[in-house]
KEGU-423431 format. One record per atom (N, C-alpha, C): z, x, y. Coordinates in steps of 0.1 Angstrom, whole numbers, plus 5000, padded with zeros to 4 digits. Atoms other than C-alpha are relative to their C-alpha. Layout:
BEGIN
ZXY...
***
This chain:
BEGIN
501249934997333266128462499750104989500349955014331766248429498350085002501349895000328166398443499550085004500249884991326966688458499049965011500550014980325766748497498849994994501050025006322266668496499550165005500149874999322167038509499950074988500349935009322967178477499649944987500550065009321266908459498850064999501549944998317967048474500050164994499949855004318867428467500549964987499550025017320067288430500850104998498849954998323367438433501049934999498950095003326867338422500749985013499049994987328567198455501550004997498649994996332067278467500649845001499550134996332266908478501050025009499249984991333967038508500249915008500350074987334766838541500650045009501050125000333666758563499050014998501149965005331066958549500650164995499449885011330767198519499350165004499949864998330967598524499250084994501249945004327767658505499149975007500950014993325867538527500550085013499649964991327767668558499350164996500149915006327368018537498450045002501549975003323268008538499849965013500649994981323467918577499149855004500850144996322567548575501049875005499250164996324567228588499949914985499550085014325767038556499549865005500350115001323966728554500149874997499450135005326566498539499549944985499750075010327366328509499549824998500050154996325965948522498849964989501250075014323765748496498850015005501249984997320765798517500050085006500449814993319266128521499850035017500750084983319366158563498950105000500649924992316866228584499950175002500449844993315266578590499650035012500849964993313966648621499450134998501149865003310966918622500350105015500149974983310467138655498650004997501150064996307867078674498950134998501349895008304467238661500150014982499549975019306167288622498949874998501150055003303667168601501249964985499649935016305467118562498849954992501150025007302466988545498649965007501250014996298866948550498950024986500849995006295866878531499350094996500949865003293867108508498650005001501949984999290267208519499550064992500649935011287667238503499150155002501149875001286267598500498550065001501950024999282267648505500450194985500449865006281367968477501150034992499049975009284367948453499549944986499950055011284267898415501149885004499250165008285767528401500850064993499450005007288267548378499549884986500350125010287467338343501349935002499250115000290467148348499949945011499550144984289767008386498949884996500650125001288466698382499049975012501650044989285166628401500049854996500750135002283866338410498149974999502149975005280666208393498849845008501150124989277566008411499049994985501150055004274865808395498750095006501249984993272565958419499450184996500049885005270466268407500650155012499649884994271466628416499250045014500649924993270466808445499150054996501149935004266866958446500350185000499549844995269167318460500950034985498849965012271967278430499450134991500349875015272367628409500449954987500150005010271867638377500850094992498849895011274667748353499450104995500449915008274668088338500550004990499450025013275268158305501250125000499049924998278568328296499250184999500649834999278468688292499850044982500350045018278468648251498849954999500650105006276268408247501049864998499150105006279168198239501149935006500050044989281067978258499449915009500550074988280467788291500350055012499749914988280167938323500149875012499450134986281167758357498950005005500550024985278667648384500350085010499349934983278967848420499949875005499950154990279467558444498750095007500649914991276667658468500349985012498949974983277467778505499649845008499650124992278167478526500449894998499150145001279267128526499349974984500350025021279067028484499649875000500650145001276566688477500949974988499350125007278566428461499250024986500749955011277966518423498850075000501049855009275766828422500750064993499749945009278166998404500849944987499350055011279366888368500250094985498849925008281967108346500349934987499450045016282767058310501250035001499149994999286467058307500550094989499449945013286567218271499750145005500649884998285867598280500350114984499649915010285967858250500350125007499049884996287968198254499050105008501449904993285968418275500450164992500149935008284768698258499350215008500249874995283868938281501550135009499149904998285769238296501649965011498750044991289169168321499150085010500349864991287469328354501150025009499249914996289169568370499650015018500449954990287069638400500150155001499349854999287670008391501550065009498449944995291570018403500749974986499049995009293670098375501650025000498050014991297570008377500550014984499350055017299969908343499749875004500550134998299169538354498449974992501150015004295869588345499750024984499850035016296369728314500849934989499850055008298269538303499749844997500950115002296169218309499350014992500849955005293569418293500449974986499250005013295869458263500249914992499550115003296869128258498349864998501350064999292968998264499450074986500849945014291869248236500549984987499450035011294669138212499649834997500250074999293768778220498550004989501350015002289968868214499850074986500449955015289869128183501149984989499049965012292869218165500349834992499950125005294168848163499349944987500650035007291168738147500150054992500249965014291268978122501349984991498550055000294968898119500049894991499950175003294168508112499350004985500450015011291868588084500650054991499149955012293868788063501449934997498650085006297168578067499349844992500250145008294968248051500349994983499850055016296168278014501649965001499050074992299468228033500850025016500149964986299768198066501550015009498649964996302768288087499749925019499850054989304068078119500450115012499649894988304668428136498650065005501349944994300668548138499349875006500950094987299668378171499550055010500749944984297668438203501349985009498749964990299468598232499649895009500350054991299068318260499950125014499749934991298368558292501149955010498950054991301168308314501050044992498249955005303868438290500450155005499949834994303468808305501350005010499350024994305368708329501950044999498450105011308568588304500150114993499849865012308168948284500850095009499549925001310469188288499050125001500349844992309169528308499950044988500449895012309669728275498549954992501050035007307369488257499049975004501150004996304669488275499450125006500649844998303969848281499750054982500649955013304169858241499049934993501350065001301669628238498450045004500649904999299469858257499750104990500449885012299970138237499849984983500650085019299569908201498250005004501550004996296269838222499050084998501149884995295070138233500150104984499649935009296870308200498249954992500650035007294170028176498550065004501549924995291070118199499850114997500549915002291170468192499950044986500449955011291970468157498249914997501550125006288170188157499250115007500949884994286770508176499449905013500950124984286170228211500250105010499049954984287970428234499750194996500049824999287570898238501749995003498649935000291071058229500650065009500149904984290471298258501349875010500350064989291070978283501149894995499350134999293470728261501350024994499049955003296370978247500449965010499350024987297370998285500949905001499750204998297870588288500949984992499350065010299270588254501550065006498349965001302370838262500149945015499550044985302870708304500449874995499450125002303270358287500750024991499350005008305270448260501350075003499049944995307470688283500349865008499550124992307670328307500849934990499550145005308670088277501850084993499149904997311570398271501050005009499849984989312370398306500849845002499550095000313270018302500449924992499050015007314569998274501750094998498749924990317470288285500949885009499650054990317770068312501149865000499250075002318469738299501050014989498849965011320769878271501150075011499049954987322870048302500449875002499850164991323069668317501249944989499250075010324569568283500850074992499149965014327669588262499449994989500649985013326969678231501449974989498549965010330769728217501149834998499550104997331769368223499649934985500450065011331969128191499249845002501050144996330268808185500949895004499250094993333268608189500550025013499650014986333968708227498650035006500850034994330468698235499649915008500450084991329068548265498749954997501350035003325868378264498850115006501049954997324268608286500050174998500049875009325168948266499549964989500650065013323968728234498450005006501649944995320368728253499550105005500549894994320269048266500050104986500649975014320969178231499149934988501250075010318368968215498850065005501049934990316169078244499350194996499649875004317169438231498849994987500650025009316269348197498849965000501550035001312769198200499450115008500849914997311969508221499650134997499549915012313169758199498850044988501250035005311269648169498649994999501449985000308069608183499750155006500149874997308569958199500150114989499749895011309570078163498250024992501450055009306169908151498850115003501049924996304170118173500050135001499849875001305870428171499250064989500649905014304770468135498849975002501850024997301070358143499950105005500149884992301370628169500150104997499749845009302970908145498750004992500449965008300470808122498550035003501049994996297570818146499950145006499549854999299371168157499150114990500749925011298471318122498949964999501049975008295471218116499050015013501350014990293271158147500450015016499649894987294271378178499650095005500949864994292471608201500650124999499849854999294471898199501750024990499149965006297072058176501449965005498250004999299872038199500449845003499650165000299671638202500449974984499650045014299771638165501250054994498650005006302971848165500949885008499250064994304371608192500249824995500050125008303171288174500950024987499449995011304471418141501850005005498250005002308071478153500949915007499550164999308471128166500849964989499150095014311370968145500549905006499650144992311770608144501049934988498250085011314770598114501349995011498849984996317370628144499949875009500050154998315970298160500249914989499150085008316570148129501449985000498750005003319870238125501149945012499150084986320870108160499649854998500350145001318969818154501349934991499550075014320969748120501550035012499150034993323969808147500549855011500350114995322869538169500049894994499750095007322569308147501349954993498549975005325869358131500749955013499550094990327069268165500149885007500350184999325368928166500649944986499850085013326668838135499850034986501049955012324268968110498949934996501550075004320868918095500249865003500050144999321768548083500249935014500450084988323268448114499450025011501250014988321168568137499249974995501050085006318168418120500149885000499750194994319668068127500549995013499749974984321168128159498750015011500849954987318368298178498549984991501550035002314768138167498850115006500849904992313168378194499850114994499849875007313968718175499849974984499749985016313268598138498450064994501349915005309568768143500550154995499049865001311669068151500850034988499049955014313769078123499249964987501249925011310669048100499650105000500549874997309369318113501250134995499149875004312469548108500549954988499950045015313369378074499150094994501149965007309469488063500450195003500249804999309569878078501650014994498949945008313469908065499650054986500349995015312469838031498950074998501349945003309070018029500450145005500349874997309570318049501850094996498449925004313370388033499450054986500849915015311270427999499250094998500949925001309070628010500450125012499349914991311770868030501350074992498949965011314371128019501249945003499250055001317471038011501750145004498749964997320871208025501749964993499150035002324371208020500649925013500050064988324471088055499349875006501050124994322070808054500649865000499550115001323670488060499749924993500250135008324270228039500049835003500050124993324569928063498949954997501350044991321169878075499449974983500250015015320669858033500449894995499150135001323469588028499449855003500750114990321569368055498949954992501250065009318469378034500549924987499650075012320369207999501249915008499850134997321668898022499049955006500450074991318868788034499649854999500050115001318468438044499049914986501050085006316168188021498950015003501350064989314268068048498950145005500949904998313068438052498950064989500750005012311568438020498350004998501950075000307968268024499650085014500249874981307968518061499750094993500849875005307868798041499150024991501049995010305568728013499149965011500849994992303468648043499250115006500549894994303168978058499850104990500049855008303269178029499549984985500150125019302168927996500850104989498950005011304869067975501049954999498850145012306768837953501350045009498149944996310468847969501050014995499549915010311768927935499950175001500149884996310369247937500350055015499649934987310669277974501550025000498850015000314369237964500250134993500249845010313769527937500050115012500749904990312469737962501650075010498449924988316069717986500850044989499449925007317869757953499850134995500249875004316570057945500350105010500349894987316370207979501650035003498649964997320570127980500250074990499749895004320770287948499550165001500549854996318870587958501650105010499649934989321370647989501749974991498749935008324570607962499750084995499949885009323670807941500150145007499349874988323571087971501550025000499349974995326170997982501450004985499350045012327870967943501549854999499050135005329470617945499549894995500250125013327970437915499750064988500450005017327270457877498950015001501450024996324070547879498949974986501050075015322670537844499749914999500150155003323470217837499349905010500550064984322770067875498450034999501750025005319270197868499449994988500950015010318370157836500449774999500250174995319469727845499449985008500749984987317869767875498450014995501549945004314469877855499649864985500450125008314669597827500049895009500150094989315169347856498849985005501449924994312069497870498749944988501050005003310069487845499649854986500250165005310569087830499649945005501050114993308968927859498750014996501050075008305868747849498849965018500950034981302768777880499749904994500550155001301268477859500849865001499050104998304068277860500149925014499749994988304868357896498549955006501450044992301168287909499849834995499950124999301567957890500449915002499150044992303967837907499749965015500449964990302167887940499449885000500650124998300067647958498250055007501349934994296067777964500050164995500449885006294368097955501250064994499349955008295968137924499950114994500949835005293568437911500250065004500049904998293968597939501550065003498849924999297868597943500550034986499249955015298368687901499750165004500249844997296269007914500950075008499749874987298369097945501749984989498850005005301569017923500050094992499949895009300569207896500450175001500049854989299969517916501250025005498449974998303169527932500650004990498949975012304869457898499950104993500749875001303069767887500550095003499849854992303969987915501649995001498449954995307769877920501050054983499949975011308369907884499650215000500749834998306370297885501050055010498849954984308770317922501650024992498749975003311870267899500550184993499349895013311270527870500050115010500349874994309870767896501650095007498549964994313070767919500850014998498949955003315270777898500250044987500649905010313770987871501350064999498949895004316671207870501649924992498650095007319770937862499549884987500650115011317070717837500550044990499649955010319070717805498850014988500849965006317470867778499749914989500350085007316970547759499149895004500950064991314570427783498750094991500949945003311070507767499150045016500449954983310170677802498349984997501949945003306470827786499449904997500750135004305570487772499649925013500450094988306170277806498950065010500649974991304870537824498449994996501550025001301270537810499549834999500650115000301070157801500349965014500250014990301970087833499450085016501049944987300270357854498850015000501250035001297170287835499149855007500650134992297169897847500350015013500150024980297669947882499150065004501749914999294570217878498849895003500850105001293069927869499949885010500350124997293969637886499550065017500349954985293469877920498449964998501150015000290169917910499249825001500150174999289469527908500349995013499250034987291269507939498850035012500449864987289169767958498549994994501450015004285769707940499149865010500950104991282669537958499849914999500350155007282769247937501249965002498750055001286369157945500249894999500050174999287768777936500950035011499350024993289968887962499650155012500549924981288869088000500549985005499149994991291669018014501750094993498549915010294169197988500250185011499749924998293669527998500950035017499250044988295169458037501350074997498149995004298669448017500350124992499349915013298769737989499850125009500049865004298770088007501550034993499049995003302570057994498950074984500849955017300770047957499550075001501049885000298270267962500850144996499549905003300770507971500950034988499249925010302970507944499350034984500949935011299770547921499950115004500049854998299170857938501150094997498849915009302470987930500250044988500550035014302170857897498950134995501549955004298771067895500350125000500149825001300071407896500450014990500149955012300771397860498549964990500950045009297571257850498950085003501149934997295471527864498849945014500750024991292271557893499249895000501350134999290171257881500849865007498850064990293271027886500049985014499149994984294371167920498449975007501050034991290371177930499549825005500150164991290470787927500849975006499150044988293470707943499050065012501049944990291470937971498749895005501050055000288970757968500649825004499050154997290970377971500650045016499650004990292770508002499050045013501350074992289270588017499549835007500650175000288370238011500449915005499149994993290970118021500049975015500349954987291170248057498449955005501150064992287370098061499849894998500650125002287769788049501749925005498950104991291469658062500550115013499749954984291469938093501650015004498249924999295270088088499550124999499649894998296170378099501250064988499049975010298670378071499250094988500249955012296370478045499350115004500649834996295170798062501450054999498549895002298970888064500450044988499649975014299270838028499150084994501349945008296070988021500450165001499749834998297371318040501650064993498449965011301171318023499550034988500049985010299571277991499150154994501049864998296771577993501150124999499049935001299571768002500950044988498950065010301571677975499550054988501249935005298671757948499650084998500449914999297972037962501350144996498749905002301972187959500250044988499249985012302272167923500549934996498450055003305271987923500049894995500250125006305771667907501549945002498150114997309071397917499749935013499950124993309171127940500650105011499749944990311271327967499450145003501149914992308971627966499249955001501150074992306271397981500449975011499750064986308271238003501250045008498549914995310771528022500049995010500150034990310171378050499649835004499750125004310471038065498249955004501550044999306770808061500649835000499750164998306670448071498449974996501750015003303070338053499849845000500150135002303669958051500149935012500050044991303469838084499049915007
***
């Protein structure tokens, strides 16, 4: 006797294979129905109904997927007349009209386009609602703007949310979906500040509230080799909620400083810090394995670990540096897989030579704090390295808009080269012609911005990717005087109305700042931590 009781065949349950009947079923209060090759008999009691046919409705919308049946014979002289969507665009349903439905009057197109009008509410507002809402407005705007700017290379992670996956999301991430929502609407001026701060912090204290929760549920201290399978999903679970919660925090800091009804949201936005979710993140991971193998392991989280790849490296260069700042989460960035390679020039079109520049520099930044490397030499190899890559080479290599990726290459090779001397200005040996690189190359990045950012662009989708560049012209620009720093100003304007980041208002207000102190050095701009590349 090798099969299970047809009792806990039906409840899909492992049987006991007891006898003369198994003790899971006894357990749930039922009579064990035997092991015999034909399923017995049920009797019902009398009246019990278990199935019954479905009627038809009088005054309900169709669905485009029920299949109607179609007549030769013309319509009804009563049948309504479809409306048109609420766009213009689209197909709208039929009403059945009240009473018994004539044999083909109504006939449904099966293809329907996205509906474009609002999620109604009925005026009751719950978190369900908004975050339908959320997920219908990410579907409807952001997306789209999304899809156009990834086409010079497009990435298998920017897709529409299906609304049946809500379900399948994780509590934390779906309250921070909300607040990315409500966050983008107010920086586009859709939504009054008054009325959508509130929403933003109640959902952002919920995705808080459950993320606490499920990190309580889960070991954290356990290694990957005595991992269970369902501590290995609850920390992945962790990780993908994390991440997108880090993503929006800095949207939120940065929507803190610039566009806030009242002073004291702008101190409470500003003293949001989201380097200490990093640093657990880069923990977490470390307990799956690390970058590489969790990136082959767990398919589901390798959006996520773009995402904290991109903010590690961007917002560690453009944050101070301690003796205390970990080196791990650093480490992780200089193994990363292959396969991550063509992901991240996706979201950010820099070469992943330089994107590799970028972590090297940012670990030499946090030795040299902490004094455990040769630093001369480490940066003056580090800076010839830098400055031998070839954008024309690199772009023709590539496969489609070759013009416009030599421009976005260039530009980054520009700015991380200007990112090396700047930061580490103080340990550059003195056989580096500092004055020379610095003008030939902070004059061409003047330049190619301007190309970049001009009305005539061969490329309208560049600027999306550079506020990184931008900013380290601006830094650049405080030795070249007010005409300089007035164009960067003027670029980071442009900017912000033509790829709609919030990043380049944060950079716009660091660097003003900055300008205005006097001072000149890479860490007096940045004494504080800024995430601008997101």
């Amino acid at each position: 006797m090798d099969q299970h009781c047809w009792g806990c065949r039906k409840r899909r349950v492992v049987c006991d294979l007891g006898k003369p009947g198994c003790a899971k079923c006894k357990r749930v209060g039922v009579e064990c129905p035997g092991y015999g090759k034909q399923k017995p008999l049920q009797w019902l009691e009398v009246g019990k109904v278990k199935c019954r046919e479905k009627k038809k409705r009088p005054g309900v919308l169709l669905s485009a997927a029920e299949e109607l049946e179609e007549s030769d014979e013309p319509e009804a002289s009563n049948s309504t007349t479809p409306r048109a969507s609420p766009k213009g665009k689209g197909r709208a349903l039929s009403p059945v009209p009240h009473g018994p439905r004539a044999k083909g009057q109504l006939k449904v197109e099966a293809e329907v386009e996205v509906f474009e009008g609002s999620v109604p509410s009925l005026g009751i507002k719950d978190e369900t609602t908004d975050i339908v809402q959320a997920v219908f407005y990410y579907n409807k705007t952001f997306y789209p703007n999304l899809h156009d700017y990834y086409q010079m290379s497009p990435s298998s992670f920017v897709v529409p949310v299906p609304p049946e996956v809500l379900y399948h999301m994780p509590a934390a991430m779906r309250h921070t979906m909300v607040t990315l929502s409500l966050c983008y609407q107010l920086y586009r001026k859709e939504v009054a500040g008054e009325s959508t701060w509130p929403k933003i912090l109640v959902h952002r204290g919920s995705a808080i509230q459950d993320l606490n929760k499920t990190i309580g549920e889960c070991s954290l201290q356990v290694s990957k080799k005595h991992m269970t399978r369902e501590q290995a999903r609850m920390i992945d679970t962790i990780i993908a909620s994390v991440i997108v919660f880090v993503s929006v925090e800095v949207l939120v800091t940065a929507l803190g400083v610039c566009e806030v009804p009242n002073p004291a949201q702008i101190q409470y936005c500003a003293s949001m810090e989201w380097r200490h979710h990093i640093e657990a993140m880069s923990g977490m991971i470390a307990t799956r394995g690390g970058l590489t193998s969790l990136w082959h392991d767990s398919p589901s989280v390798r959006a996520s670990l773009l995402h904290f790849t991109l903010i590690q490296n961007f917002s560690a260069s453009t944050s101070p540096v301690t003796p205390q700042t970990q080196l791990r989460p650093f480490n992780q960035l200089l193994s990363i897989p292959e396969e991550m390679h063509e992901e991240i020039f996706s979201y950010c079109l820099c070469p992943f030579p330089l994107f590799e520049s970028i972590a090297f520099i940012n670990r030499l930044r946090i030795q040299l704090a902490q004094e455990i490397t040769n630093s001369a030499s480490s940066a003056e190899a580090l800076l010839w390295r830098i400055e031998s890559f070839s954008a024309s080479d690199w772009a023709a290599s590539q496969t489609g808009f070759v013009e416009t990726l030599e421009l976005a290459a260039d530009i980054w090779h520009c700015a991380v080269l200007l990112y090396c001397m700047l930061s580490l200005e103080k340990v550059m040996p003195a056989t580096v012609p500092a004055g020379k690189l610095h003008r030939t190359y902070g004059d061409r990045l003047l330049q190619l911005l301007s190309r970049a950012l001009s009305e005539t662009s061969p490329a309208p989708r560049v600027p999306y990717f550079i506020v990184w560049p931008v900013t380290v012209a601006g830094v650049e620009a405080v030795k070249r005087g007010p005409g300089s720093q007035s164009l960067v100003d003027d670029f980071l304007t442009r900017m912000s109305r033509q790829a709609g980041t919030c990043s380049a208002f944060i950079a716009q207000t660091a660097l003003r700042a900055f300008w205005a102190s006097g001072q000149s050095g890479w860490d007096r701009c940045f004494y504080k931590p800024y995430a601008l590349q997101c």
